[in-house]
N, C-alpha and C positions, 0 to 999 in steps of 0.2 A: 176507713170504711165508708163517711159518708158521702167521698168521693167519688168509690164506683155505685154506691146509693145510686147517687143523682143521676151518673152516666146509664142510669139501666131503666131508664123512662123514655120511650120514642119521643115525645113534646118535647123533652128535654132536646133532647139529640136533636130533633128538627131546630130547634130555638140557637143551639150551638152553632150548626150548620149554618142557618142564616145569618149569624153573627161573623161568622168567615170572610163573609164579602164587608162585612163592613156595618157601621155603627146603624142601630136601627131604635125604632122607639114603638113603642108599646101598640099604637095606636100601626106600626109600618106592621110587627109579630102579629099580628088579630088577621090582617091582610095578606099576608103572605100564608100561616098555617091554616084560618078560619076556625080559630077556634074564639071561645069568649075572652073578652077584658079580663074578667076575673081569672082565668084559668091561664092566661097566659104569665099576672103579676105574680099569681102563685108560685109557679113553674121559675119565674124568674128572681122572686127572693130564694128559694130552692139555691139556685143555681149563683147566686151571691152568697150565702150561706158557708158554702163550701170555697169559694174564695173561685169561683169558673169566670163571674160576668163580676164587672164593675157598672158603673154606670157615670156623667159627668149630667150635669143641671145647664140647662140652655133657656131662660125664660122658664115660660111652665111647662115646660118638655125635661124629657130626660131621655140621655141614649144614651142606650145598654151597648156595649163592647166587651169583649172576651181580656179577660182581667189576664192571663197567660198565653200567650202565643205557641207556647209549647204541647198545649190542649191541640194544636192539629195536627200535629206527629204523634201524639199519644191513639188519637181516634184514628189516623191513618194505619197505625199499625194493629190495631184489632181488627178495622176493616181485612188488612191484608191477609193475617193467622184464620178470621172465619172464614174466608175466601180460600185459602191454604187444605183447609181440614174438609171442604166440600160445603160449608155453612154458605147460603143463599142472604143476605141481611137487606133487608126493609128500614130504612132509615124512619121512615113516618109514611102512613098510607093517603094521610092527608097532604105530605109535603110534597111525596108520587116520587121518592130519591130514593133507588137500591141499586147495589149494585149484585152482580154476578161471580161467581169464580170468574177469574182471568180479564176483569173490567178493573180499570182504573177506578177508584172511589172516590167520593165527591170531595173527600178531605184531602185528597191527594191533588185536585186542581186546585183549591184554594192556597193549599203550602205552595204550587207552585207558583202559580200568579203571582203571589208574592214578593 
C-alpha cells in the first residue's frame, strides 16, 4: 500500500520523472521542480522508503537514481488507462509535464530512450 501511497503525490511523480533521464542530486531536484531543500529530502526519503529511489555517495553529494527500472512501465501504463478512460493527468504543475488522451506520456520517452 505504501507504494501506491507515495506514487499519488505530484512532487513525488515530478521527482520520479526527473530521475528517468538520469542520476540527479538534491541541490539539481530544488532546480528542476523549485520547490525547497527541505521538501524536496522529504519527498525523497518518502520515495527510498518504499524502495522507488536509491541513492550512491560521491564526495558530499549524493545522487538519487530510481532504485527499479521497471517503475517506468509501471507509470507508463497508468498514464496510458487515464488517457484510455478520458482522464486528462498533470504530472506536476510546477514540473509544466501532462499529457492528453492520445499523447505519448513522458514515461513512455524515457522507456524509450533507453
Amino acid at each position: 500500500m505504501a507504494l501506491f501511497r507515495s506514487l499519488g503525490d505530484t512532487t513525488r511523480l515530478a521527482i520520479l520523472q526527473r530521475l528517468t533521464c538520469g542520476e540527479a542530486r538534491v541541490t539539481d531536484l530544488v532546480a528542476t521542480l523549485g520547490l525547497a531543500q527541505s521538501t524536496i529530502s522529504a519527498h525523497l526519503s518518502c520515495l527510498r522508503g518504499c524502495g522507488l529511489v536509491d541513492s550512491r555517495a560521491a564526495g558530499r553529494a549524493s545522487f538519487y537514481h530510481l532504485a527499479r527500472p521497471e517503475l517506468i512501465d509501471l507509470l507508463n501504463s497508468a498514464e496510458q488507462l487515464l488517457a484510455t478512460t478520458g482522464e486528462v493527468t498533470a504530472l506536476s504543475p510546477n514540473y509544466g509535464i501532462s499529457a492528453s488522451p492520445g499523447e505519448d506520456t513522458p514515461w513512455a520517452a524515457r522507456r524509450d530512450a533507453g
